[in-house]
C-alpha angles and dihedrals in degrees: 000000000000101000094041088062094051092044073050100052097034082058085051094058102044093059090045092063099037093060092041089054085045085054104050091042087048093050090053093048091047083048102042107035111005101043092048097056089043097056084046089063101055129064102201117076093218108044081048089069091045096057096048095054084044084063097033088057084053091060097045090045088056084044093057097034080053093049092054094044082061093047087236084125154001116231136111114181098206102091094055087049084068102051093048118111111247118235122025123351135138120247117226119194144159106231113222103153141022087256102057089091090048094053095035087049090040087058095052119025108188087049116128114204126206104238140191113274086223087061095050081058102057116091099235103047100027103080095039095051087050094048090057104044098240109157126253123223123256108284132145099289090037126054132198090246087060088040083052089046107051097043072057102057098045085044087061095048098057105260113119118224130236118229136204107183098183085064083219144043106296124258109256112285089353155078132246131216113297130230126218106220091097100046083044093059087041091057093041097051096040098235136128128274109233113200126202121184110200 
């Protein structure tokens, strides 16, 4: 019984990084050759980000829908995708797991998530989180009254926002400390507060 658990559990791993590794190939080819030629084919700057994460939420659905077919989870956005409110709204959720985004940004497509500075700088990730107008932490360059602008902004034009009010991946079978830049944009905008608990 025993070696049948670890061959298990080996088996387990091994899918595990190989669709990681699928992810993160399939990230850099969505951000290098398919964004791109999507954005080319669009005039307007802000239906261009739309479409991308339209096609980006394609790829993370097929992700997730791979993922389950490996038993390496249980989850189907779609569900979630039905409850939804339509028009604008900001997303609140704990983050347990990588794939939280994948399955939050599957449900809503036109959703725009407010991400770590640190994650627009690495090569695989970057250009596809740009091409599709998500919003980049406070940093440097780049201070919380921008981040609140342009929230803002995407709030006003109809595309709800994704929240992670930790800031970071939650501790195990708990919650960190929340931040209040989400609630605030909420407030601001007048629109609901949507939580979601993974």
């Amino acid at each position: 019984m025993r070696v049948a658990t670890w061959g298990g559990q080996l088996i387990r791993m091994v899918l595990t990084v190989l669709t990681f590794l699928g992810f993160f190939v399939g990230t850099a080819v969505l951000g290098y050759i398919i964004l791109p030629w999507t954005r080319w084919r669009c005039d307007n700057p802000a239906e261009k980000d739309r479409h991308c994460r339209r096609v980006v939420a394609r790829g993370f659905l097929f992700f997730v829908d791979c993922m389950e077919q490996q038993r390496l989870l249980r989850c189907d956005p779609r569900p979630l995708a039905a409850q939804l409110p339509h028009g604008a709204f900001v997303m609140v959720a704990n983050h347990p797991t990588l794939v939280d985004v994948c399955v939050l940004l599957a449900a809503r497509p036109e959703m725009r998530c407010i991400v770590k500075s640190k994650l627009f700088r690495l090569p695989a990730v970057g250009p596809l989180l740009r091409m599709c107008g998500h919003i980049e932490t406070a940093n440097e360059t780049n201070g919380t009254a921008r981040v609140m602008e342009d929230a803002a902004r995407g709030l006003a034009a109809g595309d709800p926002l994704l929240f992670f009010p930790e800031g970071t991946r939650s501790p195990e079978l708990g919650l960190g400390r929340f931040r209040r830049g989400g609630f605030e944009v909420a407030c601001r905008a007048g629109l609901p507060v949507v939580a979601v608990l993974l």
